[in-house]
C-alpha positions in Angstrom: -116.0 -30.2 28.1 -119.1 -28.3 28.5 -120.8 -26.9 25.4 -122.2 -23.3 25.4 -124.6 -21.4 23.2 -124.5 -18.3 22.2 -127.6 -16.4 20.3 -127.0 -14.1 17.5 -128.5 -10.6 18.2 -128.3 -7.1 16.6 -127.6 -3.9 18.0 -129.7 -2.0 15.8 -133.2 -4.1 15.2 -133.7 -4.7 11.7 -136.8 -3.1 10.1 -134.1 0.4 11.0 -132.7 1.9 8.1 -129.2 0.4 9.2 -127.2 -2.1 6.8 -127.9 -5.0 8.0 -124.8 -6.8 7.5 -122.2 -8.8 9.8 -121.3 -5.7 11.5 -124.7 -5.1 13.3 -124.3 -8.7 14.8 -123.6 -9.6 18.4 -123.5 -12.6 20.7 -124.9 -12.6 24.0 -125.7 -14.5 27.0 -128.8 -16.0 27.0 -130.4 -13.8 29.8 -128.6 -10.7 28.3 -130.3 -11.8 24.9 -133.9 -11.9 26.8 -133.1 -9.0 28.7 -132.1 -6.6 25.4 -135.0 -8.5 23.2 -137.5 -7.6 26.0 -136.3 -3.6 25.9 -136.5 -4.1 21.8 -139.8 -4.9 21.9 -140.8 -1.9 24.5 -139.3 0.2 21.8 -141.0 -1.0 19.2 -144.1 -0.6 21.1 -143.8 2.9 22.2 -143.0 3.9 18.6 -146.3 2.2 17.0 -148.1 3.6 19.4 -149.5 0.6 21.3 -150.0 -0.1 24.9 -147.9 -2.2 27.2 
């Protein structure tokens, strides 16, 4: 039997103002955690004010 991994994301990243509690946790793929963690951090970028 295969064994598969899942990682634990959120949908809304956690320094929001959003309740951080079970209910803002997803699993995902590995590539789809990448993916989404990648896009995050663009985000987070664009909002600081610093360059890609």
């Amino acid at each position: 039997m295969a064994h598969y991994s899942y990682p634990v994301d959120r949908h809304v990243l956690k320094d929001s103002n959003m309740d951080d509690g079970n209910e803002n946790l997803q699993l995902l793929h590995r590539h789809c955690h990448d993916e989404k963690t990648f896009n995050d951090l663009v985000e987070i970028r664009k909002i600081n004010g610093v360059a890609e």
